[in-house]
N, C-alpha and C positions, 0 to 999 in steps of 0.2 A: 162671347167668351173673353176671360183677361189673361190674354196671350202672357203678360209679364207678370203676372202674378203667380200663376201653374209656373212658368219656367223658374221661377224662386221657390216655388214647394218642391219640385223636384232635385235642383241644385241641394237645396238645404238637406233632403232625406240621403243623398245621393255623399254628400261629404261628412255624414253621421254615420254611413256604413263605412267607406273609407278610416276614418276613424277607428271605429272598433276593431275591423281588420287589422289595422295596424298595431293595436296594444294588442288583438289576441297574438300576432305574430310575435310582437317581444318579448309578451309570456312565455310563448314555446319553446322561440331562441336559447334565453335563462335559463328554461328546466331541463335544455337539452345540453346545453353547455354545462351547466352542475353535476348533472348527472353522470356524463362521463367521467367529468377533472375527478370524480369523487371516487370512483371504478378504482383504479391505477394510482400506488403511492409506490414511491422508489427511496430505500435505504440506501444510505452509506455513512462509512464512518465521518469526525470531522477531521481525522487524522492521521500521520502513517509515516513513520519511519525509516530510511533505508540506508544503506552504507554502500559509498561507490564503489562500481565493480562488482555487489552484490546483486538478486535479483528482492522481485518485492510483489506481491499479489494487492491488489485495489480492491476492495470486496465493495460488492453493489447486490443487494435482492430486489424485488418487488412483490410485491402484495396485489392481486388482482382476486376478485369475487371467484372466478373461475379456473379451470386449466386453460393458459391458451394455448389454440392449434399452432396458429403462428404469430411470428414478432418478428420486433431487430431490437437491437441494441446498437448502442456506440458511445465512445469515452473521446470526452474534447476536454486540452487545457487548456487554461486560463480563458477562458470561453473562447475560444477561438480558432485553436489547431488541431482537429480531427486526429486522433490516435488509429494510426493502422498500421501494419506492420510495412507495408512500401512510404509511410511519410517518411521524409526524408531524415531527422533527425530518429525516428524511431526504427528506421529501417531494419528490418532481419532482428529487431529485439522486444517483438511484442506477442504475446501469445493470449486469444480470448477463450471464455468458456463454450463449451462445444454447444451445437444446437439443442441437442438431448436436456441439458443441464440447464438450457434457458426455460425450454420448456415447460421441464417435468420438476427442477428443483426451483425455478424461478430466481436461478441467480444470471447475474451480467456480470461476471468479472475479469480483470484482465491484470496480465503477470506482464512487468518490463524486466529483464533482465540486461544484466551490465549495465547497470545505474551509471549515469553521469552527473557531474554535480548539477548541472544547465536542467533536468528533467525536474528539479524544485518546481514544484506550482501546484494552482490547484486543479484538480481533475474531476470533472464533473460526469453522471454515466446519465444517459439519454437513455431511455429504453419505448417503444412504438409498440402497441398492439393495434392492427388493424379497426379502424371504426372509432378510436380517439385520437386525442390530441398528444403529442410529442409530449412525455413527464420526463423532469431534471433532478435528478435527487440534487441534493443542500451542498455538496462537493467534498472533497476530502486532499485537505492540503497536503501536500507529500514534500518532506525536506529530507534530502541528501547528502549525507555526513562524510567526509572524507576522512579515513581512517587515515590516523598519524602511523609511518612506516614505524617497527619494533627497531631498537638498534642492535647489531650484530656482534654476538659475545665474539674478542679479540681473541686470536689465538695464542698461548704462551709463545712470550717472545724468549730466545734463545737467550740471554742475559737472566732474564724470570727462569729458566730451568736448570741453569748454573746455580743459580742461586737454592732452588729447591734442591739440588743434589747434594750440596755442600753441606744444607742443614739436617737432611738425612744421615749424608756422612758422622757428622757430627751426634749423632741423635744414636747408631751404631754403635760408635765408639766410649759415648758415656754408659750405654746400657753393661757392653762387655764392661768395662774399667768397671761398675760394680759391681756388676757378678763377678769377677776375678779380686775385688776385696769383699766378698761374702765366703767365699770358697778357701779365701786365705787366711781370714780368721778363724772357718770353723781349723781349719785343718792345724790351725797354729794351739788351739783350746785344744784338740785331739789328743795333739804331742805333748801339752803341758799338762794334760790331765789324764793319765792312761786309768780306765777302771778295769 
């Protein structure tokens, strides 16, 4: 027998399955990874206005083939700082959509109230169904307006209602002084013309 020549048929047959194993594996990988990313898309707008001191709702939907049973969501700005209502900056001023609403209407959205001008950025909504992969919607930049204060009507100054009182006075006394020359002509035509 040639001991070395069987050990190289077998080597050789031996790293042609390894082989195909391998690309069948990559195949799978592919259609398993397409498949999902394809499942799950996430809406948001690109855009969103707010006035400080004001509140502001971020809308985010999702589109999935199915109903899901369950999920999560969550909102990060500027990719980086997880929105919840204990972060420290958002503290006690962030409210999300209730479980129900995630579920059944397929929305993630979340309402900051008492905008401050610093909450400018963009916010991006994460949403997770079980059995895929984390999807990002496109983000939705939020800028925060600071309303210029109204200025406060003056109150008439005391010199200003002197002054108005005068021109009433005035306004008074021209009205009588003609009625008292309409009354004293007729009465004067009266006497100079008796019928």
């Amino acid at each position: 027998m040639d001991f070395p020549a069987n050990l190289c048929r077998y080597l050789s047959t031996f790293l042609q399955m390894g082989l195909l194993c391998r690309k069948l594996l990559s195949v799978m990988l592919v259609l398993i990874t397409v498949s999902c990313t394809q499942d799950l898309v996430v809406f948001q707008p690109r855009s969103a206005q707010g006035v400080e001191g004001g509140s502001i709702i971020l809308n985010c939907s999702f589109d999935f083939k199915s109903k899901p049973k369950v999920g999560s969501y969550w909102w990060l700005k500027d990719q980086k700082v997880e929105i919840q209502n204990t972060t420290g900056e958002f503290r006690g001023r962030v409210k999300l959509t209730t479980d129900l609403d995630f579920i059944l209407k397929k929305r993630a959205d979340i309402e900051i109230r008492d905008l401050k001008h610093y909450d400018s950025g963009v916010y991006q909504c994460v949403v997770n169904i079980p059995g895929l992969l984390d999807t990002f919607g496109n983000g939705t930049e939020l800028q925060v307006i600071k309303v210029q204060p109204q200025p406060v009507p003056k109150a008439p100054s005391l010199e200003n209602s002197l002054v108005l009182v005068w021109l009433l006075l005035r306004g008074i006394l021209c009205a009588f002084g003609m009625i008292s020359l309409v009354l004293a002509t007729r009465f004067y035509y009266e006497k100079t013309n008796p019928q």
